[in-house]
N, C-alpha and C positions, 0 to 999 in steps of 0.2 A: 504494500500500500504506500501510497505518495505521503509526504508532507500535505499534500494542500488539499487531499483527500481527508483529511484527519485534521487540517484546519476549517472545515467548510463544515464537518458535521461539531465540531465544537460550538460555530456561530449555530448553528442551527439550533444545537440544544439549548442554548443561553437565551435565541429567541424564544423557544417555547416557557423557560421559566420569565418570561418579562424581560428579558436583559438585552445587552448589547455585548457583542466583540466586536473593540474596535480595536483595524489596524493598529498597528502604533512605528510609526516611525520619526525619527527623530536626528534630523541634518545635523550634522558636526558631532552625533555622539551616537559613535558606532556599537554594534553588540545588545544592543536594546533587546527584547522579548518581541515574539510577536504581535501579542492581541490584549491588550487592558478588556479585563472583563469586569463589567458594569451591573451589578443586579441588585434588585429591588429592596432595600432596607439601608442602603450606603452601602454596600460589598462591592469591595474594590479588589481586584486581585492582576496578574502579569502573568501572561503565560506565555513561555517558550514551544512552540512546535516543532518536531523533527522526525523524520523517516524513523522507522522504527529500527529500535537497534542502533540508531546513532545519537550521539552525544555531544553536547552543549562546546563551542571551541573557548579556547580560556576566557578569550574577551568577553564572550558572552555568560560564563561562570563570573567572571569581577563585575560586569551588571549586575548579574544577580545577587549574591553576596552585598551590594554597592543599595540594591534596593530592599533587600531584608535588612539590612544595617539603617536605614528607616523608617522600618515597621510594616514594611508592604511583602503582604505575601508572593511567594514567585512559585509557580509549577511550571516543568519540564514534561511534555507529553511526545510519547513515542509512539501512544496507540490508543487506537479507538475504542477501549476497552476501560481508558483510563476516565474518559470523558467524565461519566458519571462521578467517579469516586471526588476526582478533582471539585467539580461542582457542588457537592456534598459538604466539603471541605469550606469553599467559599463561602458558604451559606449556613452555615454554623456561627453561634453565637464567639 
C-alpha cells in the first residue's frame, strides 16, 4: 500500500468523526509531519504518514521530538490498520 493510500483514508476517517486533516506544510522548515488533525472538542494532534514499513528520516524525528517538546502530540502511521487506534488516542481526555 502507498503512502497516500493511507493518507487519504486517515482524512476520511477524521471527516466522519467531525474533523479535519489538514495538509501541513511549512516553507523554510523542513521535516514537518504531514497532516494537523483537527477534531471536535480542541484535539489537536501531527501526524506523520509513511509506506508501511518505513521510517521517519532524522529531520523528521527532530520535528517531532521538537513538537512533543511542546506538548503536541505527534503519530507516525505506516498502516491503515493504525488509523483507528491513532484517532482513539487523539480523542481521549
Amino acid at each position: 500500500m502507498r503512502e497516500s493510500e493511507i493518507e487519504r483514508r486517515l482524512a476520511v476517517s477524521v471527516k466522519r468523526l467531525g474533523g479535519m486533516a489538514v495538509k501541513f506544510v511549512s516553507p523554510g522548515l523542513d521535516g514537518v509531519p504531514d497532516r494537523i488533525v483537527l477534531l471536535p472538542g480542541g484535539k489537536v494532534a501531527f501526524v506523520e504518514l509513511k509506506a508501511p514499513g518505513k521510517k521517519p528520516r532524522p529531520l523528521q524525528e527532530k520535528r517531532k521530538r521538537q513538537l512533543e517538546g511542546l506538548g503536541f502530540p505527534v503519530y507516525v502511521v505506516d498502516g491503515v490498520e493504525q488509523i483507528g487506534g491513532v484517532l482513539d488516542a487523539i480523542c481521549s481526555p
